[in-house]
N, C-alpha and C positions, 0 to 999 in steps of 0.2 A: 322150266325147273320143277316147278310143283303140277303133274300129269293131269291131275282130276280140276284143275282151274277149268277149262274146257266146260267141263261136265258140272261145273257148280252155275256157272252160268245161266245155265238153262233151269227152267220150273222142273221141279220134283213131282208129277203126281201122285195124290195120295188115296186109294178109296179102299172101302170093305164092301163087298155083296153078303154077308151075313147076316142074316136077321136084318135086312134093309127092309125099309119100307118104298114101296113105290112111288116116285115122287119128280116131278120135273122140275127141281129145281126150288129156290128163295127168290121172292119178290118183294119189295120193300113200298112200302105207302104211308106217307109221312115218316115218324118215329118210330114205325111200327115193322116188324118185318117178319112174313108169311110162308107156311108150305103149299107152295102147287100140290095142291093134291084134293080128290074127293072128299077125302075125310075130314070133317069137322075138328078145329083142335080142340085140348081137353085141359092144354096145362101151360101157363102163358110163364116166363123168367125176364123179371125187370133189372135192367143193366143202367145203372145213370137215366137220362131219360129216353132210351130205346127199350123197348119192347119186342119178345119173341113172342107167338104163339105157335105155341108147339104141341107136341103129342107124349105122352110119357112112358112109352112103350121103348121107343128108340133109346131116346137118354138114359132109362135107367138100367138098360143091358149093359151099359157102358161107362157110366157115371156112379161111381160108388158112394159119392157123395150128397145128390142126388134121393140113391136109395136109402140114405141112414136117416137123410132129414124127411121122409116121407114117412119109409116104415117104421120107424122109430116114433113119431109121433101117436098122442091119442087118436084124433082124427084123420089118420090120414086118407080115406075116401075123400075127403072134403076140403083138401088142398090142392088148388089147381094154378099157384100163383106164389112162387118166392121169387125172392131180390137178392141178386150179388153185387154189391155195391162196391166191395173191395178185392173183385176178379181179375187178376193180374192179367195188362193185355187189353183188359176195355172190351167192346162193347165188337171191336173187329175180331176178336180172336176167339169171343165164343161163338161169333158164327159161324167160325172155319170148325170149330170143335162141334158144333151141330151139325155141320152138312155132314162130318164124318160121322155123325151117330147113324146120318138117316143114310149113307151110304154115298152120299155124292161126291164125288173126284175134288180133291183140294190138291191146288199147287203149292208145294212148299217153298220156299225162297229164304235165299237169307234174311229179307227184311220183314219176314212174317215168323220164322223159325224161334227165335227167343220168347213172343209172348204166345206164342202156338205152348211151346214146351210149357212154360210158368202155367199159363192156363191149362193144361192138362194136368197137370200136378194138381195143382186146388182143385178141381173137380174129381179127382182120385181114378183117374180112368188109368187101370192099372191093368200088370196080367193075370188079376186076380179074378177077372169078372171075364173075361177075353180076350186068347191068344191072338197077339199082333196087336194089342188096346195103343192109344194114341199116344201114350208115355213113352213105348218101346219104339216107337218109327218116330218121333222126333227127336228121338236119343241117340238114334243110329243115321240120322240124317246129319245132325250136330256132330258125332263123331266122325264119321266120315267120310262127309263132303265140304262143312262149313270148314275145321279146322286142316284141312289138306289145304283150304285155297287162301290166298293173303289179303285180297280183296272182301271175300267173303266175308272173312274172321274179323274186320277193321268194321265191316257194315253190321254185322249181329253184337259186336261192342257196344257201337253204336247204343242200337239197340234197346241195349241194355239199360239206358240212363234212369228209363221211367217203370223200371220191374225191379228197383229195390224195396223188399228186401230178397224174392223169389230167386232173382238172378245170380246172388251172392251164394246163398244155401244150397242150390242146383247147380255149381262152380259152373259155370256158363261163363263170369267175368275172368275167373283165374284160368281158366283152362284155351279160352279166346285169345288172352295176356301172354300166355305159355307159348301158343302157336304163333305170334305174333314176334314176341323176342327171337324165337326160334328161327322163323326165316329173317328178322333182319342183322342178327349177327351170322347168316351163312356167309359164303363167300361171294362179293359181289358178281365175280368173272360169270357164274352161274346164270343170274337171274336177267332174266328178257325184259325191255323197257311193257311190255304187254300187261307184265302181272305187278305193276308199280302199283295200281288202281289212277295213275294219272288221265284225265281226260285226255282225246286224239285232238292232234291238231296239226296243223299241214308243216309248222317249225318244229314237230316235234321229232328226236335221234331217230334211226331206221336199228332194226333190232340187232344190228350185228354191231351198233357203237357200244363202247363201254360203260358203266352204269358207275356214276361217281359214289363215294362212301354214302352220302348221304341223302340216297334217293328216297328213301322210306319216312324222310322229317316232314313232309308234306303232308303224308297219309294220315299219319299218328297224331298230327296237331290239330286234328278237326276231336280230337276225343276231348271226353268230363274231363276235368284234373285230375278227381280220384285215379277213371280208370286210365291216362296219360301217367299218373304214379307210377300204376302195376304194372303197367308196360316198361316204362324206365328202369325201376325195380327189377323183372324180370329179366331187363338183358343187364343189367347191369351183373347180374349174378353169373351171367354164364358167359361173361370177361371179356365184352365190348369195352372199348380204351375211354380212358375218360372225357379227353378230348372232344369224341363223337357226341358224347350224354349231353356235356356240356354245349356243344354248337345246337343238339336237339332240342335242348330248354330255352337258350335262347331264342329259338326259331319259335317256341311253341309260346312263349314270351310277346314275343313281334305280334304274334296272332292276337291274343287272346289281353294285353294290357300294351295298348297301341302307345301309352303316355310314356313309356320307358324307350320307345324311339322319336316320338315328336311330341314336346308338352305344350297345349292348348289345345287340343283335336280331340272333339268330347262329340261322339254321334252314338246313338243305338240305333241298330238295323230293324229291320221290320220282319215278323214273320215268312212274308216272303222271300225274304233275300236270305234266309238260313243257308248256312252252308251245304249240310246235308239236310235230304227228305226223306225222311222216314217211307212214304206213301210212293216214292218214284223210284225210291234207292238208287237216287243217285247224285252225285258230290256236286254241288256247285261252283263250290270256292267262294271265297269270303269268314265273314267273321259271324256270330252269332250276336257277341256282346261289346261294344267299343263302350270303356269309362276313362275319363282322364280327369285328373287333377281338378275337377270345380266342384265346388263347397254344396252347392245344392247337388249337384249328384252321389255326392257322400253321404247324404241322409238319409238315401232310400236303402231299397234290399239288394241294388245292383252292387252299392259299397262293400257288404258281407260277403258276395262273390269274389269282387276284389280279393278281398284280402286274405280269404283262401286260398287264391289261386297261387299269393304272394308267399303265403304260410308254407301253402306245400311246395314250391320250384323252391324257396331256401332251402326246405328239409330235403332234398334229393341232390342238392350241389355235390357234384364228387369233391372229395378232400384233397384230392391232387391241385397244385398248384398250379399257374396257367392255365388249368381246363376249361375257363370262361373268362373274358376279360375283364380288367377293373373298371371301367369305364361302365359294363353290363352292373355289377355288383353295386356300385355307386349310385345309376340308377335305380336299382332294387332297390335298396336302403331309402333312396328319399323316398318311393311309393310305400316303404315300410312305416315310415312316419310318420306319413299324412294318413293312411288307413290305419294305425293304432296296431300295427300288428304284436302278437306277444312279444314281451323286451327278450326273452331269453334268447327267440329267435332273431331279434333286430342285434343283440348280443354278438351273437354268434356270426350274423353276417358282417358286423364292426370288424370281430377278429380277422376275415376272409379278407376286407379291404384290406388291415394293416398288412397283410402278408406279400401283397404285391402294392403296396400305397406309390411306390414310386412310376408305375405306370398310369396314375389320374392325370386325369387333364383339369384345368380351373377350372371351368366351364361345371363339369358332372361334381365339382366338390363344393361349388355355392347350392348347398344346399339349404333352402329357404327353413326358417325355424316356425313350425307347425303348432308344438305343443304352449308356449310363452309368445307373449308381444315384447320380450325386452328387445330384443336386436331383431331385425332383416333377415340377416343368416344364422345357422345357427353354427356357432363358434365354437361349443363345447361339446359338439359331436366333432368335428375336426380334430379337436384338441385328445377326444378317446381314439382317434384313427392314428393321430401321432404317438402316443403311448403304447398302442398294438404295434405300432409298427418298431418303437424301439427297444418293447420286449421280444417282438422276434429275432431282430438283429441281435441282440445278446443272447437269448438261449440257442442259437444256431448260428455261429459262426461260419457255416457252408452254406449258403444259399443253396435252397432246394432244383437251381436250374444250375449250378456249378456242379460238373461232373469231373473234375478235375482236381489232382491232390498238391497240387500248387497253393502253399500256404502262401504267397505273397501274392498272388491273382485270386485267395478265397476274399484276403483283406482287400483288395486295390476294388473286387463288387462291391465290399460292402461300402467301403465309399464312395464308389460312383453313384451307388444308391440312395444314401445318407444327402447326397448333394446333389442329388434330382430332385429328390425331395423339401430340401432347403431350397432351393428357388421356387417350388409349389407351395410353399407356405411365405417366399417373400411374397409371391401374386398374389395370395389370395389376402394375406396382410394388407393389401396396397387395393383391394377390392374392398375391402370390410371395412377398412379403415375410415371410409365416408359416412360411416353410420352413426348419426350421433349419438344412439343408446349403448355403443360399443364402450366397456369400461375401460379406462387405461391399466388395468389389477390382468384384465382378462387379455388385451394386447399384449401386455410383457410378456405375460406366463406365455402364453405362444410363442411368442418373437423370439422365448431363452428356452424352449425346449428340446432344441435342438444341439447337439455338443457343439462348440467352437471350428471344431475340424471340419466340420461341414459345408462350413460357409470357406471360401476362397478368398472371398469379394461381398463386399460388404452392400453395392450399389443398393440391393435387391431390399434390404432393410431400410437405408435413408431414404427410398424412394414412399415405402409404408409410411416411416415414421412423418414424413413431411407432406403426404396424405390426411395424415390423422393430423397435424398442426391446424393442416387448412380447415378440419372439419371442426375443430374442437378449439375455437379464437379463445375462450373464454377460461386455457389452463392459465395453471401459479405460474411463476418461477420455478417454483419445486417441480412442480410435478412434469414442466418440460426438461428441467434436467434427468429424470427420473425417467422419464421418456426414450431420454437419447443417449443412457448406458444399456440399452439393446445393441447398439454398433458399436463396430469398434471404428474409431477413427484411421488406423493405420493401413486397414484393409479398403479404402476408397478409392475408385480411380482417380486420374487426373480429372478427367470429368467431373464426378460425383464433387470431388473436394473445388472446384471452381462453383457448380453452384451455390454447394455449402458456404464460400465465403461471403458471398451475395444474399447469402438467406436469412430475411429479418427475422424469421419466427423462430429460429436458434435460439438456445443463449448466448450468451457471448463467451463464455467458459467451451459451448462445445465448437466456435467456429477459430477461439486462438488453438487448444486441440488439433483441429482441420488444417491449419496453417501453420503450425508447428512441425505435425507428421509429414508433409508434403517440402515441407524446408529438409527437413533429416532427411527423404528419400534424395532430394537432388542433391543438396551435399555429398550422401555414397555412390551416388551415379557420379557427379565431379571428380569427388575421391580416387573410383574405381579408373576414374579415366585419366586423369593425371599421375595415375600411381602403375599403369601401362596393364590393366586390365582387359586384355583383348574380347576377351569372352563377353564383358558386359559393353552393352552399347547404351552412353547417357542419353537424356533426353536431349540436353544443349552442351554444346563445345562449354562454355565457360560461363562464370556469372555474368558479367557482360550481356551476353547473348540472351543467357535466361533471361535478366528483366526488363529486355527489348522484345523476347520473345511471350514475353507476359500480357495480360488484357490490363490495364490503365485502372480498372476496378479492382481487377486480383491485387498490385501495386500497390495502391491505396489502402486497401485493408489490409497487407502485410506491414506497410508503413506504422498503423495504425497499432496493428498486435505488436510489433516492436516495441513502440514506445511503452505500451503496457509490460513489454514482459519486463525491461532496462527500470520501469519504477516498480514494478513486483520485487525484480532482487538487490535494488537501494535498501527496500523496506526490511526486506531480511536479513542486509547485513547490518541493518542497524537495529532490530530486536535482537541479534543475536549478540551484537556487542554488549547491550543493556543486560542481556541476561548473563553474562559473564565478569561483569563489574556487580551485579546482583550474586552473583554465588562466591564472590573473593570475599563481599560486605559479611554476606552469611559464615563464612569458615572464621573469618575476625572474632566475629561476636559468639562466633564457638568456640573457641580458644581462648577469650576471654571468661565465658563464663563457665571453663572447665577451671579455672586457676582461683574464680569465687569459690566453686564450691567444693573444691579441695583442695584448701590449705596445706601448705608442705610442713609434714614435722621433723625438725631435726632433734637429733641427739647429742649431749656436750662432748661426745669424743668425736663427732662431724664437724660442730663449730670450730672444735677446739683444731683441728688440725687444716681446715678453713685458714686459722688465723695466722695459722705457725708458716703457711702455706704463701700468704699474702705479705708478712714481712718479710722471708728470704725474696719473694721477686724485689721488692723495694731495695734491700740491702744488695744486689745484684745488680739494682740498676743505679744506684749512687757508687758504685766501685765503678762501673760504667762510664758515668760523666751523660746520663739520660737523665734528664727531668719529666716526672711523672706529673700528670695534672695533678691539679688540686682538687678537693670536694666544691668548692664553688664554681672552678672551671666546670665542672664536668655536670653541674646542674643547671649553669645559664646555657649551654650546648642545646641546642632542641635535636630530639629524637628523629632520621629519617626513614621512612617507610619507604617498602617498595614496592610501588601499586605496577601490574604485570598483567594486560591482555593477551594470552597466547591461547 
């Protein structure tokens, strides 16, 4: 695919015969390192603790830096001895930059090429001082051999780790980054298993097999996170799918924070075992830095890598949905946790769970609480994963993987979703529920944050709640009732409602409930079947059968709830009587003492015609042959009332 691989492969010689001095070569003895040659040297450069002695003739034909700090001085006769202490490259790459003062053949390579260039920079060996100076040949070696090859460009990355800030300023990281994205969003069909930079090995494809999407996840996972960033960053710009980014970070993840695939697995490697060697250039495989989750390895400075590494694969998650799994994201988040990462960014990766929350598994959502000792888990990061997740469900009524304008299949996901998720919070209910720092304030509010329609079936909550009874012997009254308006009783199975009858740590208000509901279902299952309901199939032909086909303790405690209900509604209809002889008492003595305190006044032409009114009936009924009582009849008469419970 890429021509000049071939040719990067191989050492670049590099030498000048101009103004060279004659010389057979550098010889090193201790710290110290020397020119073969007659000539006495005259001008020694201390690097860390190695030593050049040299001659000042070669370097400062070609070192401009060099020449400023000599001639520029008072004395310069009488300086034969500076120190660069902070010469990018060290102590190897000024000696590549000497042999080429004194004219001696240097190989270029890619793993010399990056602190070759930085260090010719700082030494200012420009084309100011002399055409072909050592800035222009490993400018044109970096343009075009490193970045033509894919290997190359992944090994001078490399590189680069320890020539910040040179590397950045000299774009050597962005333009490696460039070349990089560039071949791995070509088209796979192209590229030959040869230029993967994979090592040879006798299982390895023969170059005419196909090269799956994601051969380049290997190569890229041995980089810094920064430059793993630029590189993401870069293809991501020139519109690799997210998908791939995504399965890259997690691969680069795997690598680099092992605890996000296996928690308790805490080793660092040794120098030796590095993945890549700078001094061999070439890959070994493996890991650089293995940290996981233990308290003493949080204290040192490997933790701050951590959590870098944590900071930056959040900030690079593409926004697309599914591009990494929730299971990955969940484990991100507890590693966010325990390393303290900024909340904005633990925020933000909350939001990423709630958005697929209904793909966790229990297992990745007990996530252990880091910051407090009040509970085991921590509860109240759950409880922010439920609230993302049921603000997403409402501002977006079309799930982001429904591609279909079927408004009765956009609703019918979202509640298969809403009720994959209510059984991930009965489990985890019924997991947490053991802890006895768990509040019963903070169990509710979870257990009812979920809408009703959610839930089907109820099992998945009696099973929590009666969890939390066994763990917590020492609730009220109250506060078990209060417990167990999380469920609803109607929604239990036949199951569920037989242990429930059996269950001492109920109250007894929620197990006649349990055995009420479960009498009304089989009544409508009878009903349905005596009433030639084909559709529905009862559970038993007939009562008969039901309470033969009953357990002897189910039996007994219906026996038992019976009796209670038959004296529950004695008791009702005889307060209700009392209170009906209590409101006839009251309207009496309202009517009574409306007639105290207003007096009737009559007027004499009221009486008067009262009276004229009373003899004609008399006179009416003596023409008659009736006898009208008497005033004394009609005072010994006792008055009857009409006392009336309706």
């Amino acid at each position: 695919m890429w021509e000049s691989e071939s040719a990067a492969a191989r050492d670049y010689p590099l030498s000048t015969t101009k103004n060279a001095l004659h010389t057979d070569g550098f010889h090193q003895r201790g710290h110290s390192w020397y020119v073969s040659t007659d000539i006495p040297s005259d001008f020694s450069v201390q690097i860390g603790d190695i030593s050049f002695h040299l001659h000042k003739y070669p370097l400062l034909s070609r070192c401009a830096k060099l020449n400023r700090l000599i001639y520029e001085s008072r004395d310069a006769a009488e300086i034969n001895k500076i120190s660069f202490d902070d010469l990018p490259g060290g102590p190897d790459a000024f000696e590549l930059a000497a042999k080429f003062c004194y004219g001696i053949a240097v190989d270029l390579t890619a793993t010399n090429i990056s602190g070759l260039r930085c260090a010719a920079e700082y030494l200012e060996m420009t084309e100011d001082l002399e055409e072909g100076n050592l800035v222009f040949k490993t400018e044109a070696f970096l343009s075009y051999v490193v970045l033509s090859s894919w290997r190359d460009s992944i090994v001078v990355l490399k590189s680069c780790e320890n020539l910040s800030p040179w590397a950045e300023n000299l774009q050597i990281v962005r333009r490696c980054s460039e070349s990089i994205a560039w071949k791995a969003c070509a088209n796979p069909k192209g590229i030959r298993w040869q230029y993967t930079g994979k090592p040879r090995s006798s299982s390895s494809p023969s170059r005419s097999a196909p090269v799956p999407p994601d051969w380049w996840f290997e190569d890229v996972s041995i980089l810094r996170i920064d430059h793993f960033v630029r590189v993401v960053t870069a293809i991501r710009v020139k519109g690799m799918v997210p998908e791939l980014i995504g399965a890259a970070i997690i691969h680069y993840a795997s690598k680099w924070l092992p605890s996000l695939v296996k928690d308790g697995a805490a080793s660092v490697t040794s120098p030796e075992d590095e993945p890549y060697s700078i001094s061999s250039g070439t890959w070994k495989g493996g890991l650089h830095v293995i940290v996981a989750g233990n308290q003493e390895i949080l204290a040192t400075v490997q933790a701050k890598d951590q959590r870098m590494i944590v900071e930056s694969l959040v900030s690079i998650i593409p926004q697309q949905r599914d591009c990494v799994s929730c299971s990955f994201l969940l484990r991100l988040l507890r590693m966010a946790n325990m390393l303290n990462v900024a909340p904005a960014l633990v925020t933000e990766l909350e939001k990423r769970v709630g958005m697929q929350l209904e793909q966790a598994t229990l297992s990745d959502l007990l996530i252990p609480c880091y910051n407090t000792k009040e509970t085991i888990y921590d509860v109240d990061l759950v409880q922010r994963l439920l609230e993302h997740f049921l603000v997403q469900e409402q501002s977006s009524p079309m799930r982001p993987d429904t591609k279909t304008y079927d408004y009765a299949q956009r609703g019918s996901n979202n509640l298969n979703a809403k009720m994959r998720v209510a059984r991930l919070v009965d489990s985890y209910l019924t997991e947490v529920a053991r802890d006895r720092n768990l509040s019963l304030t903070k169990f509710q509010v979870l257990a009812e944050a979920l809408p009703e329609s959610a839930r089907s079936c109820d099992d998945g909550l009696y099973r929590a709640v009666d969890s939390y009874l066994k763990a917590h012997p020492t609730l009220t009254e109250h506060e078990r009732k209060r417990l167990c308006r999380v469920m609803e009783c109607q929604k239990l199975s036949v199951d569920a409602c037989m242990h429930a009858a059996q269950n001492e740590r109920l109250p007894l208000r929620v197990v006649v409930q349990v055995l009420f509901s479960e009498q009304v279902k089989i009544s409508n299952a009878v009903a349905l079947k005596e009433g030639g309901e084909s559709q529905y199939q009862p559970m038993v032909p007939n009562r008969k059968t039901l309470l033969e086909g009953t357990p002897q303790s189910f039996q007994e405690g219906w026996t038992t709830a019976k009796k209670d209900i038959n004296t529950l509604k004695f008791d009702l209809e005889t307060v209700k009587t009392k209170y009906l002889e209590l409101q006839n008492d009251m309207e009496t003595l309202q009517r009574d003492f409306n007639k105290l305190a207003k007096p009737k006044q009559t007027s004499a032409w009221t009486s008067g015609w009262k009276r004229l009114s009373k003899l004609t009936k008399m006179t009416d009924a003596n023409d008659n042959g009736i006898q009208l009582p008497t005033a004394e009849h009609t005072r010994k008469t006792p008055r009857r009332w009409r006392n009336s419970i309706s």
